[in-house]
C-alpha positions in Angstrom: -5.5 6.5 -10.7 -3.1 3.6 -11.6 -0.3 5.7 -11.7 -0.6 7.0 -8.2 -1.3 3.1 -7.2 1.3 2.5 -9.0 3.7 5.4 -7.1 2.1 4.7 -3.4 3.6 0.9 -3.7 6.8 2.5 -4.5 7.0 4.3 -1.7 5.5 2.8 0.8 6.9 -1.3 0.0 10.6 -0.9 0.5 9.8 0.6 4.0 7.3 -2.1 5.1 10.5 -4.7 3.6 12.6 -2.8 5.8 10.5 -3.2 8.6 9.9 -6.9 8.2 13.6 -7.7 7.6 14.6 -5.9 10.8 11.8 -7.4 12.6 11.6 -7.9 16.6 10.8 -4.9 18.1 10.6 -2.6 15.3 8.2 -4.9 13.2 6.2 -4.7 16.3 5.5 -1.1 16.5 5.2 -1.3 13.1 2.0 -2.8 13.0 0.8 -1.3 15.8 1.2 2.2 14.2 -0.8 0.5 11.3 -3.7 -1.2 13.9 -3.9 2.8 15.7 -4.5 4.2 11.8 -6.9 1.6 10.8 -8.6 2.1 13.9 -8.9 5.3 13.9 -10.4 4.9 9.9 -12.8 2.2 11.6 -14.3 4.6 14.4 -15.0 6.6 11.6 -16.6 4.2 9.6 -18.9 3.3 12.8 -19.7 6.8 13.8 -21.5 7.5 9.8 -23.0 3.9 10.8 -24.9 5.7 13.9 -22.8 3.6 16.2 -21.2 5.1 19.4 -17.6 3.7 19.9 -15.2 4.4 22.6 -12.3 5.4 20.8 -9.8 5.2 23.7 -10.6 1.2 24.5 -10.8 0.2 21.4 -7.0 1.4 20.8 -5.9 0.3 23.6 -7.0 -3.5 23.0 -5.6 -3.1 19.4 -2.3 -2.2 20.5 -2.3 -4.7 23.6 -3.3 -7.4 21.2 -0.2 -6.9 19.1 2.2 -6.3 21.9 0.7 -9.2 23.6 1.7 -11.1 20.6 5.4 -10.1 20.2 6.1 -10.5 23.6 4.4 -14.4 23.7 6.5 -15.3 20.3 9.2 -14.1 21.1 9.5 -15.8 24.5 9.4 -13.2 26.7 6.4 -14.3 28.6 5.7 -17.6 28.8 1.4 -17.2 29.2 -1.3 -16.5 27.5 -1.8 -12.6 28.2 -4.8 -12.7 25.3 -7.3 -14.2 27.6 -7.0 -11.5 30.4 -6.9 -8.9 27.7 -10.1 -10.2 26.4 -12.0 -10.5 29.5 -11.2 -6.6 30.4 -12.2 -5.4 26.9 -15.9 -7.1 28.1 -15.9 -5.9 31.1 -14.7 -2.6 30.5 -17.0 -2.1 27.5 -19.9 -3.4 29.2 -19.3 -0.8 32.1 -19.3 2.1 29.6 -22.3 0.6 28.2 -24.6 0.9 31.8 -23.5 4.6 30.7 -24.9 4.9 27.0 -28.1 7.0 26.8 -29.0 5.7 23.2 -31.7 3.3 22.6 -29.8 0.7 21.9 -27.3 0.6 23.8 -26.2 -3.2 23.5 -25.7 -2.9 19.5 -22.8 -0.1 20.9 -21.5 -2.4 23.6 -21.0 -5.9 20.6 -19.9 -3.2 17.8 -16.7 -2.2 20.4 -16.1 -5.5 21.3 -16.2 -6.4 17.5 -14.3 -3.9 15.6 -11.4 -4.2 18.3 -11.6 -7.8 18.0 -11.4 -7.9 14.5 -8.3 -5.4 14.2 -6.7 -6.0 17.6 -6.6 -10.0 16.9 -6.0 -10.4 13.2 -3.4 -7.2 13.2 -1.5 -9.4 16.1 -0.8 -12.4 13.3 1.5 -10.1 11.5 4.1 -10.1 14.6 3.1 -14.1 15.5 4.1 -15.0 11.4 7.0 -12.7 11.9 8.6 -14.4 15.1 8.6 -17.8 13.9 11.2 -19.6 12.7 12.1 -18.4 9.2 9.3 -15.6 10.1 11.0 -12.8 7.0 10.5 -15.6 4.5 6.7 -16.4 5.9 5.6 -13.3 6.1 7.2 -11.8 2.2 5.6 -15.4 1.0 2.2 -13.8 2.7 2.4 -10.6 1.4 3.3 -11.0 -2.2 1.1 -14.2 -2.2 -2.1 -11.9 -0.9 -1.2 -8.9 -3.5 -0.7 -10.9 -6.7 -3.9 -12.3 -6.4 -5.1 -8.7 -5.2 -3.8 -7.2 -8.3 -4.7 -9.9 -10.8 -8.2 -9.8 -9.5 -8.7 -5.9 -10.2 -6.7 -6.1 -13.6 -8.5 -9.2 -14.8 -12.2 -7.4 -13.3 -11.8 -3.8 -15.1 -10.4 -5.8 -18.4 -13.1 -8.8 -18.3 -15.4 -8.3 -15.8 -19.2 -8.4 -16.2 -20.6 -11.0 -14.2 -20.8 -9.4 -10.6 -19.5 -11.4 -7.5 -21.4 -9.3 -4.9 -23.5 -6.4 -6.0 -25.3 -6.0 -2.8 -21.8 -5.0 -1.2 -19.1 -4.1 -3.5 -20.7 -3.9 -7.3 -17.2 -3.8 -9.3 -16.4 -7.0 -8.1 -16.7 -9.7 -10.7 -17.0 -13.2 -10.7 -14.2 -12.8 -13.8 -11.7 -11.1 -11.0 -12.5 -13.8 -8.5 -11.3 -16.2 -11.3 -8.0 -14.4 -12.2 -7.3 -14.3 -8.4 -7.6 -17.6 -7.7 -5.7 -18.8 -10.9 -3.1 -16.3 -10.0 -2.7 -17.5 -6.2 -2.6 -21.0 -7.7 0.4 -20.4 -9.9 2.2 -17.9 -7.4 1.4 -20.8 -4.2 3.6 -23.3 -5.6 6.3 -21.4 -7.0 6.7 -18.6 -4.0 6.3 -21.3 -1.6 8.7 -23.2 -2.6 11.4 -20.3 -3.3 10.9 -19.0 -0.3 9.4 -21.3 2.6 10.5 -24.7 1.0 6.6 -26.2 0.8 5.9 -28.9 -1.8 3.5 -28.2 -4.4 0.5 -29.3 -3.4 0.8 -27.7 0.2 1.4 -24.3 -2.3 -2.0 -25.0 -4.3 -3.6 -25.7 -1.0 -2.5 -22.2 0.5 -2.8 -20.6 -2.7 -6.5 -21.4 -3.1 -6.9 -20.4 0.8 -5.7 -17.2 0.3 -7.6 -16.0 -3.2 -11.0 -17.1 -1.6 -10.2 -15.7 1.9 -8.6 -12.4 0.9 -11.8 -12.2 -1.1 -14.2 -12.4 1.8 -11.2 -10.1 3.8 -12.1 -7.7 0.8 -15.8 -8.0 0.7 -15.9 -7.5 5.0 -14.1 -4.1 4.6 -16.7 -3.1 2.2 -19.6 -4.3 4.1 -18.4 -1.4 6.7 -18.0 1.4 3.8 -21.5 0.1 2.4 -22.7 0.8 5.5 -21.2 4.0 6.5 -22.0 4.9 2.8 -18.7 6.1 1.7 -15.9 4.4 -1.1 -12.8 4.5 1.0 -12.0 4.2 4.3 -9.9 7.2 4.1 -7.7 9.7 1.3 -4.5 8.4 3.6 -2.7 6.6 0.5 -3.3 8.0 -2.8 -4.7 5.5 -5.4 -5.6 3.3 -2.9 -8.0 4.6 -0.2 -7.1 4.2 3.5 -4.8 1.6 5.8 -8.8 -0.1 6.1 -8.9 -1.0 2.3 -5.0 -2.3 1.9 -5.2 -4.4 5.2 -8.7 -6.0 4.4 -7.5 -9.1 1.9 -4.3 -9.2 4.7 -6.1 -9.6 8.1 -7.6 -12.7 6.4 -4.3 -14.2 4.6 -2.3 -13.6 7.6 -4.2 -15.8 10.1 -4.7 -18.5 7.8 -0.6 -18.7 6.9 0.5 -18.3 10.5 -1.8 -21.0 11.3 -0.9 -23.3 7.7 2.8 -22.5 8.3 2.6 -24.3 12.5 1.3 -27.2 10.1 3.6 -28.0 7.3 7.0 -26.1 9.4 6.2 -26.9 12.9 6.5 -24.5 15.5 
């Protein structure tokens, strides 16, 4: 298992740098390949849930969220294109609703609304953290900030864990894990973030600590949907590590919360 872990991130990280250092366009579709996948993975999810979900709308917000996004960074609109996307979603889904024959009905219509939210909205913080200025060194700083405290938390839980975080949802989780990520995040928060986005060190324990307790609850979200669908992984797609669900969940929480931290302390 760890070596195919292991073998996945070397095979898969020097494309998503490549991606991120080209950015524009390219990072763009990028992440909108990765929003189509993990949608797909979360209609699947929903369906073993009993839920109906229109498959076609829900893609279509997702990658009209992200494109919405590039094209609002990078200045080539000058409006906020979210809004209007937002009100079709509810309308649209609440149309297809009047034609659900289920019993409930409603649960269908909030559970499309929902999951496209959720993936469409978060995904679109990757290309809005990428088109700011210094956006490479932003969104590296994001990345390696999220997956050292990813992979201190599961190294630290199989080695020391025995107290569990959240048995009800995800039972290896440990409140040891929890502890290594958060001391890992606060060492790599300071040091990372002033390497690479020039942030002093108590902004880089305040993001630091953001980031361990939110990728957490990003963690423990995806697995409330395998929980309930019953299943370990959101897919087989990347060995060792389950589908484009379980590597995004700790991100789509990070993301947001630097985007948003780095208009703060950088302006812009």
């Amino acid at each position: 298992m760890l070596r195919a872990r292991v073998l996945s991130v070397l095979v898969l990280l020097p494309f998503v740098i490549l991606l991120a250092y080209i950015g524009g366009i390219p990072w763009a579709i990028g992440v909108a390949a990765v929003g189509a996948i993990a949608w797909g993975e979360m209609t699947r999810l929903l369906q073993r849930s009993d839920f109906a979900v229109d498959r076609l709308l829900g893609l279509l917000f997702v990658v009209a969220a992200i494109g919405e996004a590039y094209l609002r960074a990078a200045g080539i609109i000058q409006f906020d294109l979210l809004r209007p996307l937002l009100a079709l979603l509810v309308i649209a889904s609440l149309i297809s609703a009047l034609y659900d024959k289920s019993e409930h009905p409603t649960s269908n219509w909030a559970i499309n609304i929902a999951s496209a939210l959720y993936l469409g909205f978060m995904l679109s913080h990757f290309v809005t953290l990428r088109e700011r200025a210094s956006g490479l060194e932003w969104v590296i700083f994001a990345f390696a900030l999220t997956w050292i405290g990813d992979t201190c938390a599961y190294f630290v839980g199989v080695s020391l864990g025995k107290h569990k975080l959240w048995p009800r949802i995800s039972p290896k989780k440990s409140w040891e894990g929890l502890a290594g990520e958060i001391v890992s995040c606060l060492i790599a928060g300071p040091l990372l973030g002033a390497w690479l986005v020039g942030i002093n060190v108590w902004q880089g324990l305040l993001i630091g600590l953001l980031v361990a307790v939110l990728g957490t609850f990003g963690d423990l979200a995806v697995s409330l949907l395998k929980r309930m669908a019953r299943i370990k992984d959101s897919s087989q797609l990347i060995p060792g590590h389950g589908g484009m669900l379980d590597r995004l969940d700790s991100l789509m929480f990070a993301f947001p919360v630097i985007t948003y931290f780095a208009s703060i302390v950088a302006g812009g």
